[in-house]
N, CA, C and O of each residue as an XYZ file, in Angstrom:
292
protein
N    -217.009     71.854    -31.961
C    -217.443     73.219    -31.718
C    -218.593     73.196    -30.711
O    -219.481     72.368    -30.916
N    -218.705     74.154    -29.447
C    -220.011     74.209    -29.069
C    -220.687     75.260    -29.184
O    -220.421     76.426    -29.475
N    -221.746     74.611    -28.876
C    -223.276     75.429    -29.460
C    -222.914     76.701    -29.202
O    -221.789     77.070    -28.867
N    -224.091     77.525    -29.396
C    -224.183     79.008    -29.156
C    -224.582     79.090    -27.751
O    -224.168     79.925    -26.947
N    -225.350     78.233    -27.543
C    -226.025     78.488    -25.813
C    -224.581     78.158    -24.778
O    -224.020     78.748    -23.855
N    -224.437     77.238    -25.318
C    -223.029     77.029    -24.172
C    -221.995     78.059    -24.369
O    -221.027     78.178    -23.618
N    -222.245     78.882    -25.507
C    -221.093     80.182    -25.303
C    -222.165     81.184    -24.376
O    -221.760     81.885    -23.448
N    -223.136     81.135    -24.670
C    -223.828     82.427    -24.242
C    -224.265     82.318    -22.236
O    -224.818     83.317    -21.776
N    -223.970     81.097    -21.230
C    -224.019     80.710    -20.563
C    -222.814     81.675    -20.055
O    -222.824     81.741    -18.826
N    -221.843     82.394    -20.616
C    -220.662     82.872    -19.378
C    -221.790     84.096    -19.213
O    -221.854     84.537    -18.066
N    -222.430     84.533    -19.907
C    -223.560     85.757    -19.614
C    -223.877     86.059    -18.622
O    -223.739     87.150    -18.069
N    -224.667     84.498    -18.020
C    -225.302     84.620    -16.713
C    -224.634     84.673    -15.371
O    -223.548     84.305    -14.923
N    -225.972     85.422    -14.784
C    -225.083     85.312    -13.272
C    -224.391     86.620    -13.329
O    -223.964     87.091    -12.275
N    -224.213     87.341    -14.587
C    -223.318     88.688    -14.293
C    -223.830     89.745    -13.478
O    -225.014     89.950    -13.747
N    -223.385     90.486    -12.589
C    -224.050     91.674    -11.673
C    -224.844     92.319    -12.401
O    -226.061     92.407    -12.242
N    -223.963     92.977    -13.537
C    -224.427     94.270    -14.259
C    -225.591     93.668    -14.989
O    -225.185     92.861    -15.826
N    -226.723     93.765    -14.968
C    -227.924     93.602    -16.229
C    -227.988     94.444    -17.206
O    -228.580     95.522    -17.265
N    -227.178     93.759    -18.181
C    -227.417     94.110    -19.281
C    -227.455     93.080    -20.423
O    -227.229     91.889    -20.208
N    -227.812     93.675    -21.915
C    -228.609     93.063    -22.622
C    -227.713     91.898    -23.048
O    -227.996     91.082    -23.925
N    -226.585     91.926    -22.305
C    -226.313     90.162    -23.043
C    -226.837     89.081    -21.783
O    -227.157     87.899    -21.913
N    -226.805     89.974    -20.437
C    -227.479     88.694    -19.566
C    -228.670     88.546    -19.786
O    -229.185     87.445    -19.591
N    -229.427     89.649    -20.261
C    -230.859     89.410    -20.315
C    -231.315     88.586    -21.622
O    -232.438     88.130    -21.840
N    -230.039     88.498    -22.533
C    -230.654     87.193    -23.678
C    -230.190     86.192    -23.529
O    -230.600     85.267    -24.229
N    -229.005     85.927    -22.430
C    -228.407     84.409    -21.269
C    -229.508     83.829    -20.743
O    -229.706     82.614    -20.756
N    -230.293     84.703    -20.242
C    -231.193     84.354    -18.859
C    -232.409     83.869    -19.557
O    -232.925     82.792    -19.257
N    -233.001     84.861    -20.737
C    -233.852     84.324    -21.476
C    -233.595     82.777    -22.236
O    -234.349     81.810    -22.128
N    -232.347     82.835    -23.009
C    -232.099     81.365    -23.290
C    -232.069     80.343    -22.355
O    -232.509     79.231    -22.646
N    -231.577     80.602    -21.211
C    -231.503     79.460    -20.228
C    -233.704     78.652    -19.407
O    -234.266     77.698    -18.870
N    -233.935     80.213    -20.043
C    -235.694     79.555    -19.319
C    -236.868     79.404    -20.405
O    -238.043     79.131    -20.161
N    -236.243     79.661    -21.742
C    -236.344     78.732    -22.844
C    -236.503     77.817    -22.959
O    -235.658     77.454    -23.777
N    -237.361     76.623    -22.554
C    -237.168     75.207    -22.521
C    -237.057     74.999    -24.055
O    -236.484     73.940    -24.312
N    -237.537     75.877    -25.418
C    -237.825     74.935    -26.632
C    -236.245     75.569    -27.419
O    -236.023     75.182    -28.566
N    -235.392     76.367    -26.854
C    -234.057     77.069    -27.317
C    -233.651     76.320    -27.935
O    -233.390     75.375    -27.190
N    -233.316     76.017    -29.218
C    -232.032     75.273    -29.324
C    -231.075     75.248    -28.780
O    -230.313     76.160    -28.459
N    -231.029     74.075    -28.612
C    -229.370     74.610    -27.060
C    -228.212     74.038    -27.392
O    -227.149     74.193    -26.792
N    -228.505     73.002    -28.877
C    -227.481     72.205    -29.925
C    -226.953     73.039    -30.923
O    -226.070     72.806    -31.749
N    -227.590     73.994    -30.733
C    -227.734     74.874    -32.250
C    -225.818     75.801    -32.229
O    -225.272     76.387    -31.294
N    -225.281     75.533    -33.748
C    -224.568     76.248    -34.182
C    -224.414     77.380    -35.296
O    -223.616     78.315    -35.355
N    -225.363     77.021    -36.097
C    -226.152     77.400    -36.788
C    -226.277     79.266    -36.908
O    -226.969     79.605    -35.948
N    -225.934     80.300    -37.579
C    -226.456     81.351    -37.641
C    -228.346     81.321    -38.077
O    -229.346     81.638    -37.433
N    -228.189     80.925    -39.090
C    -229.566     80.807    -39.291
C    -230.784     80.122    -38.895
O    -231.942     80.357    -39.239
N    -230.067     78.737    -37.673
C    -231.024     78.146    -37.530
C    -231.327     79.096    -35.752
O    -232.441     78.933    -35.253
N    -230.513     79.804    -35.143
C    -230.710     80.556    -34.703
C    -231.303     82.038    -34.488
O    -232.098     82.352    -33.603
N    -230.721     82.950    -35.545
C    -231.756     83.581    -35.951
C    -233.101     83.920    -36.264
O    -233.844     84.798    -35.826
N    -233.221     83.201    -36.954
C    -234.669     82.383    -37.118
C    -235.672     82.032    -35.876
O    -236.893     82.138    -35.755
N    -234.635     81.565    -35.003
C    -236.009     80.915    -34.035
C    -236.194     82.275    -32.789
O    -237.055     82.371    -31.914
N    -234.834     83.393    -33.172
C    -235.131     84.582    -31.969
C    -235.950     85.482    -32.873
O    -236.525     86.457    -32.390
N    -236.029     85.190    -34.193
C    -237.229     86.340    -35.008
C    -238.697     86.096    -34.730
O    -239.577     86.953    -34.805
N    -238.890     84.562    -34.333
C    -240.652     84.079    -33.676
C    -240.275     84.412    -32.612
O    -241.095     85.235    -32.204
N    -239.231     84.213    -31.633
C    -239.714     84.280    -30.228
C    -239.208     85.478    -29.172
O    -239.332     85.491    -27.947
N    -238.574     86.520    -30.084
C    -238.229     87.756    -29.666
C    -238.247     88.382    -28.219
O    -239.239     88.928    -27.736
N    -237.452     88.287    -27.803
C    -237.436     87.865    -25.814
C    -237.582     89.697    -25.575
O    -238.320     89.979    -24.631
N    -237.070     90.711    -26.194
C    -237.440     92.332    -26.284
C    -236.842     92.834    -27.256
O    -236.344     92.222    -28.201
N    -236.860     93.883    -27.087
C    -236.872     94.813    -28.405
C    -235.687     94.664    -29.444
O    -235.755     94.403    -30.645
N    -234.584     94.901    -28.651
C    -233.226     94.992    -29.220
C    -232.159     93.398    -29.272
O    -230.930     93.414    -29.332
N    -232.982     92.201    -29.231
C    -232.646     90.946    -28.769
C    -231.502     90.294    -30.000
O    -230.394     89.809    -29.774
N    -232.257     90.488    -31.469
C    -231.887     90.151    -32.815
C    -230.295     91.394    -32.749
O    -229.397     91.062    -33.523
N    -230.046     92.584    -31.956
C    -229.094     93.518    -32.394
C    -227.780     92.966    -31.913
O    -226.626     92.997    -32.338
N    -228.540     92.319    -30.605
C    -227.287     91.738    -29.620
C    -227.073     90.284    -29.974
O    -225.916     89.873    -30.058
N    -227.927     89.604    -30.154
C    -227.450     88.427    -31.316
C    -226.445     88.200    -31.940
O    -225.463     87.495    -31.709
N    -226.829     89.051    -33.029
C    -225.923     89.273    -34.076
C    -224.831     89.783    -33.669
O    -223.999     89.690    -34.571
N    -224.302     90.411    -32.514
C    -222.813     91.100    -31.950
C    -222.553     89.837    -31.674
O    -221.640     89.348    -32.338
N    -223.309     88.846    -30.548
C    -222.682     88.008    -29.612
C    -222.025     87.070    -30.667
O    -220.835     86.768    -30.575
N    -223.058     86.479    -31.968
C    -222.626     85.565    -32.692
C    -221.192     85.581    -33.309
O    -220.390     84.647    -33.313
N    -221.010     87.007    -33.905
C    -219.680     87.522    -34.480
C    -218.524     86.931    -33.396
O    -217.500     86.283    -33.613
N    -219.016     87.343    -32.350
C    -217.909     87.037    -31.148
C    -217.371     85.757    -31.134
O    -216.225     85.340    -31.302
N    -218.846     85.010    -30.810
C    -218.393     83.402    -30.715
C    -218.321     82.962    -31.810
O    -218.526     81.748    -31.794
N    -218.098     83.413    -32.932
C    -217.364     82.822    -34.177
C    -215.767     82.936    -34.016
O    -214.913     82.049    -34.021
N    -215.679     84.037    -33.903
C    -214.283     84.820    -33.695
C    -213.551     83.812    -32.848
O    -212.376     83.558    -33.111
N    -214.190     83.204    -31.816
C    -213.741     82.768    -30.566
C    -213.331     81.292    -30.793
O    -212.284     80.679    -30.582
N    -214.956     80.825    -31.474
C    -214.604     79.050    -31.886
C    -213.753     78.409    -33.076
O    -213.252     77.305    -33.291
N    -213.846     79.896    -33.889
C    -212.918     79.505    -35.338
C    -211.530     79.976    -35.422
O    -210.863     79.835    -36.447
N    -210.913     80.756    -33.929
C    -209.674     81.317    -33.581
C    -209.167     82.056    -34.822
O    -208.087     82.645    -34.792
């Protein structure tokens, strides 16, 4: 399975800015991100200390559903 960051990497680079590139872009200049992480909770967790803006934890939680959906077919 890979991580969450390597799903969240098709994010970047997209024209439109919106809030899933802007939590791509934030993970990618993250140096302390977990970037191994599969983890719901060990993820969660580390965007509840380091909260990149307001609505970051809402889109999280969508993206994660996704890439579950995606890695567990």
């Amino acid at each position: 399975m890979r991580s969450f960051y390597h799903y969240m990497m098709r994010y970047r680079g997209n024209k439109q800015a919106d809030d899933e590139k802007q939590l791509a872009d934030w993970m990618f200049e993250d140096h302390s991100f977990p970037k191994q992480a599969t983890s719901y909770h060990e993820l969660s967790s580390y965007l509840e200390w380091n909260i990149p803006f307001t609505n970051a934890l809402a889109v999280f939680d969508r993206l994660y559903d996704a890439y579950q959906i995606e890695e567990n077919g």
